[in-house]
N, C-alpha and C positions, 0 to 999 in steps of 0.2 A: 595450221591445216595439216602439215606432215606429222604435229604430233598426234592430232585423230586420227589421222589414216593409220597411223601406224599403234596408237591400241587399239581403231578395229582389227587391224589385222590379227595383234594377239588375242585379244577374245576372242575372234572367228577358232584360230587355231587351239586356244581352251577348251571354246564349247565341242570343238570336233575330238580331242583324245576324251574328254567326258562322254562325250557318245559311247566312244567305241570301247569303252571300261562299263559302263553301267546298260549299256544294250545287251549285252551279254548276261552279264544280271541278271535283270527282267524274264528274257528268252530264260534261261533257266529254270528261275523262281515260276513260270508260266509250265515248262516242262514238271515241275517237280509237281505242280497242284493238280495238274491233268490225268498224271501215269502215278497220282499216290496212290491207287487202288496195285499198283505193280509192288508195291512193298510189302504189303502182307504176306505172310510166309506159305507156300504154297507147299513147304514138306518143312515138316519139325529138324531144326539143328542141329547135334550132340550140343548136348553141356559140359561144362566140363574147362581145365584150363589147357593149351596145346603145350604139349614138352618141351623146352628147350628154346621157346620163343619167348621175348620178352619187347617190351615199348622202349625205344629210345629216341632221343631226341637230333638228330643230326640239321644243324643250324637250328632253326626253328621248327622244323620237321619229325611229329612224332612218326618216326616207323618203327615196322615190325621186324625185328632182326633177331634172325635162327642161328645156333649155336651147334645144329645138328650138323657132324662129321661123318653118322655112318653111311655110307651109300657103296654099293655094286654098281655101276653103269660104265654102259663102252661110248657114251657121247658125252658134252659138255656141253651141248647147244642145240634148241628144237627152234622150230619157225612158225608164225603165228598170221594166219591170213583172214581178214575180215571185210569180206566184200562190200558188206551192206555201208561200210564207213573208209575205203578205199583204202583199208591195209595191206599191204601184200607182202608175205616173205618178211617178215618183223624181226629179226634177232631175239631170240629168247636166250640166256645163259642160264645155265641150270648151275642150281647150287648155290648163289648168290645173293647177298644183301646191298648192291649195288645196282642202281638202273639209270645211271647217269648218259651212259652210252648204249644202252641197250635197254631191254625188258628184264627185269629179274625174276627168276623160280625160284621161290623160298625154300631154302635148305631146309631137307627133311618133309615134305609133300611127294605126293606121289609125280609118277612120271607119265608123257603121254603112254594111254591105254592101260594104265595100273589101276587098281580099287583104289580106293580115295578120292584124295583132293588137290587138282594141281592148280598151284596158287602162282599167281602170276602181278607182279606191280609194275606201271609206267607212270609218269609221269603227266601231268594234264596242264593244259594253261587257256588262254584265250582259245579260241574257234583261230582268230585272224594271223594268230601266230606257226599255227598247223601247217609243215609239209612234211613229204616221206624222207625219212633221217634225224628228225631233230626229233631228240628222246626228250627234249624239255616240255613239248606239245604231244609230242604220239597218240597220247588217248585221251584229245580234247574233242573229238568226236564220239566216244565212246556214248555219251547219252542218246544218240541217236539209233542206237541197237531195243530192239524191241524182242519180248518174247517172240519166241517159234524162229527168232534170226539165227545162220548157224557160224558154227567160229570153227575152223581149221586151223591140226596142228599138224608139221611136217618132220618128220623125223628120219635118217636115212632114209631117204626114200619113201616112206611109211605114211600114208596119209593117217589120220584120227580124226573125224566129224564129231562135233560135238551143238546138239540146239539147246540155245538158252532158255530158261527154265522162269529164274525169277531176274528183276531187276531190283536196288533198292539199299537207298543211301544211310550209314549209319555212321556213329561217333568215329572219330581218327583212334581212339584206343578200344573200340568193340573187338578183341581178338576173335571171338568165336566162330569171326567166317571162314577162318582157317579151317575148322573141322567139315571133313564130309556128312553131309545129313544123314548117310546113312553109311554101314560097314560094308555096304555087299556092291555100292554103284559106283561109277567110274566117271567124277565131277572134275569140273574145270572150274574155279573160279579169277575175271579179271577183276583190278582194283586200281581207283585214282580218285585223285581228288577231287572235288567242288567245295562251292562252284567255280566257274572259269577265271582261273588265276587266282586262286583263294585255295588256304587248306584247310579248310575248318572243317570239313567233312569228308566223309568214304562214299563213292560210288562203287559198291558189290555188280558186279555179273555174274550169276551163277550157271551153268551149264551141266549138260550131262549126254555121254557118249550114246552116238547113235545103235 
């Protein structure tokens, strides 16, 4: 009798971490088929390859790491607030190919309110794993931002508004979201991964300054 009870109880507790791995799943795979019409390109790209950026692999993780040195700037660090998914005040470090403790600005992208494209990566994992601090989760809400949502960045003092544009998931080595769509506008784009707890693909956010 004890030793039933006691593999119900490990199956009970089986099937419940299976839930909460493959529920998240689902909800995704359910997001991705609803909002696929958010993927098609609502402004042409540049083509083209980005300078000085290249794919590498850190652990199992291809990222994108910039080699760009030249930069002019009097900060090291802007702040990143997104209401609609209850960011506030996010550490961004500019210049960086690390986001283990923070958000990183890919060296050599533009900066808040410059022409370009400021390129921004965190970190995503479960929904269940998400609070404010932990850069391992930060932008495991991030699929919940819908076009016309807007994304604030804080700079001395300095607000920048910026509404999102397109949404829309592409390969882990697609570089070319780094480039701004266009030469003349002043783009924000965020980047993580899916699905929840998986890196097999890129969630793009694209933006552009109000």
């Amino acid at each position: 009798m004890v030793i039933k009870i006691f593999s119900l109880i490990c199956l009970s507790i089986g099937i419940f971490i299976l839930v909460q791995i493959i529920m998240p799943l689902i909800a995704f795979k359910f997001w991705e088929f609803s909002n696929y019409w958010q993927s098609k390109a609502l402004i042409d790209p540049q083509k083209g390859e980005v300078a000085g950026v290249s794919i590498q692999n850190i652990g199992n993780f291809p990222a994108f790491i910039s080699d760009s040195k030249e930069r002019s700037y009097t900060y090291d660090r802007f702040f990143l607030t997104i209401n609609k998914i209850n960011l506030k005040d996010i550490l961004v470090k500019v210049d960086t190919n690390s986001f283990e403790e923070n958000l990183a600005h890919l060296p050599g992208s533009a900066l808040p309110g410059e022409k370009g494209n400021i390129f921004i990566t965190g970190h995503s994992s479960l929904v269940q794993l998400y609070k404010p601090g932990n850069f391992q989760a930060i932008f495991a809400k991030l699929p919940e931002l819908k076009i016309g949502d807007n994304i604030e960045l804080y700079v001395s003092g300095q607000k920048f508004e910026y509404v999102t544009l397109q949404i829309k998931i592409v390969d882990p080595k697609d570089i070319s979201v780094i480039n701004p769509p266009d030469k003349v506008g002043r783009y924000l784009t965020l980047m993580t991964c899916v699905p929840p707890g998986f890196n097999t693909k890129r969630l793009v956010v694209l933006a552009k300054l109000k």
